[in-house]
N, C-alpha and C positions, 0 to 999 in steps of 0.2 A: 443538471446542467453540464457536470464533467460528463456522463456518459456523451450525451448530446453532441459535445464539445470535439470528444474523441474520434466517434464514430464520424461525424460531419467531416473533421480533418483527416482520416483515414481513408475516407470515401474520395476527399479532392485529391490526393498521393494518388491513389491508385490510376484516378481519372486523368493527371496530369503529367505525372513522374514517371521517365522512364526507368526500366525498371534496374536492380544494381547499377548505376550510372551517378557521378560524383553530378549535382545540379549545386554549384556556390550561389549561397543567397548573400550571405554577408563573408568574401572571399573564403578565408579559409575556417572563421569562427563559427560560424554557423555554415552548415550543409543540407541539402536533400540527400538522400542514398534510398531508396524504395527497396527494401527485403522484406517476406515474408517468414517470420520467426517461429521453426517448430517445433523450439526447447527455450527455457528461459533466459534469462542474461545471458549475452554472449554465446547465444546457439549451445547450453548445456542441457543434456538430457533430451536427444532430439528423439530417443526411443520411448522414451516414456510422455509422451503428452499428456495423457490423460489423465497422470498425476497430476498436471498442473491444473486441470480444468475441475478437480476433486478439490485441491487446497485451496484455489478460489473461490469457489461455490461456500465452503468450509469458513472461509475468513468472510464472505459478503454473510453469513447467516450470521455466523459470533457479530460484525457490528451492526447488525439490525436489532439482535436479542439484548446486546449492552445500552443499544438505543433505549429501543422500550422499556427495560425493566431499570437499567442502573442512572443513564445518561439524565443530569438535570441544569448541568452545565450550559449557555450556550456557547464558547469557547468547545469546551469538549463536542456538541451535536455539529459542529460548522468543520472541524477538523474529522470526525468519523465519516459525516456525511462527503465531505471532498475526497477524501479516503474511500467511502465506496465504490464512488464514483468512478474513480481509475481502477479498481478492482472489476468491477462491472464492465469496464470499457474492453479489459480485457478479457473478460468471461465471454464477452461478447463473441471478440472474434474465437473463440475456442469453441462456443455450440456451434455458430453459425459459419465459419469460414469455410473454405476449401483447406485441405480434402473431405472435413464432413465434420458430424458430431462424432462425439465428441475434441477431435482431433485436431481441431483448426489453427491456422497457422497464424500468430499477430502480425499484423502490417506495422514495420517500424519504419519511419523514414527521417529523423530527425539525428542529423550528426552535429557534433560539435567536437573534431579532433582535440583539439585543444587543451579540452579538459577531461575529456576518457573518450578511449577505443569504443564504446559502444556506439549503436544506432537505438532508438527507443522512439516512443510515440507520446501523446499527450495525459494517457492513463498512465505510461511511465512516469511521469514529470510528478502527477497528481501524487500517487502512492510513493514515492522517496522523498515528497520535500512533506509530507501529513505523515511520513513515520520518522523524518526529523522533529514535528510539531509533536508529536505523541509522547517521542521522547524527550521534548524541552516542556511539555505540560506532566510528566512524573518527574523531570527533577526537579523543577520549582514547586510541586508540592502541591498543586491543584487537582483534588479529588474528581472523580465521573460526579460527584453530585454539586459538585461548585464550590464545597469549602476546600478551604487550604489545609495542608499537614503544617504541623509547624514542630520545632524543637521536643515543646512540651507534650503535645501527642504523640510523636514518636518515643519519648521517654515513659510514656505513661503504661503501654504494652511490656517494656521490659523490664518496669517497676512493678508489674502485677505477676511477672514471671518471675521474678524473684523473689515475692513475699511467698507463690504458690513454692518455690524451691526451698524456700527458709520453713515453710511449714511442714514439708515431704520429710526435713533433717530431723525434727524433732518429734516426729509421728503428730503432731495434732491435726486436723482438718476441718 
């Protein structure tokens, strides 16, 4: 649905937005701005694209594989999966856009001065608010497979390391 999502709203930008031209939706907090983005955040790395179409490809495989094999959470499968989603959105236009594969440049059109200089699309939105989700599901302690970490698990690995250290002092094993 995020791919979908993306791609659909990238397609209406392109069709309707002229192109770098400030279009106010909501005066100044919300904007259109139509760019064509051929390095990441903030047009860095506009030499190397294909790095980026490598480490996407690279991050969509790892949360397929975490899917299948580790993922039993569904809190954990609904944030990876929204997470892929703008991963993919983005991969997207990297095989597929002009000027070519791998090379492709992102359509971003969504500004909001307001709260940061960038321009970004709907796959941006997806992948920075699921890698705030990612990181508020490891620090409350909720495992890929749905139980929680708690105090006493965490105490229980450095309690097993220090009887292995107490027994390393004394040569027994």
């Amino acid at each position: 649905m995020v791919l979908a999502a993306d791609q659909l709203a990238k397609t209406i930008a392109i069709d309707n937005l002229p192109p770098e031209r400030v279009v106010p939706v909501i005066g100044e907090a919300l904007q259109f701005y139509l760019v064509r983005n051929p390095g990441a955040a903030f047009s860095l790395g506009e030499s190397v694209t294909w790095i980026f179409t490598i480490a996407l490809a690279v991050v969509a495989v790892i949360i397929v594989f975490l899917a299948v094999t580790r993922v039993r959470s569904r809190l954990w499968a609904v944030v990876l999966g929204l997470l892929l989603g703008g991963v993919l959105g983005n991969l997207t236009d990297r095989l597929l856009r002009a000027p070519g594969f791998p090379v492709g440049h992102v359509v971003d059109f969504i500004s909001t001065p307001w709260m940061m200089p960038a321009i970004y699309n709907v796959a941006d939105v997806f992948i920075v608010s699921m890698m705030i989700s990612v990181a508020l599901l490891v620090l409350f302690g909720l495992r890929l497979d749905g139980t929680r970490e708690t105090r006493a698990s965490r105490a229980a690995p450095a309690a097993s390391d220090d009887a292995v250290d107490a027994s390393d002092e004394s040569g027994v094993r």
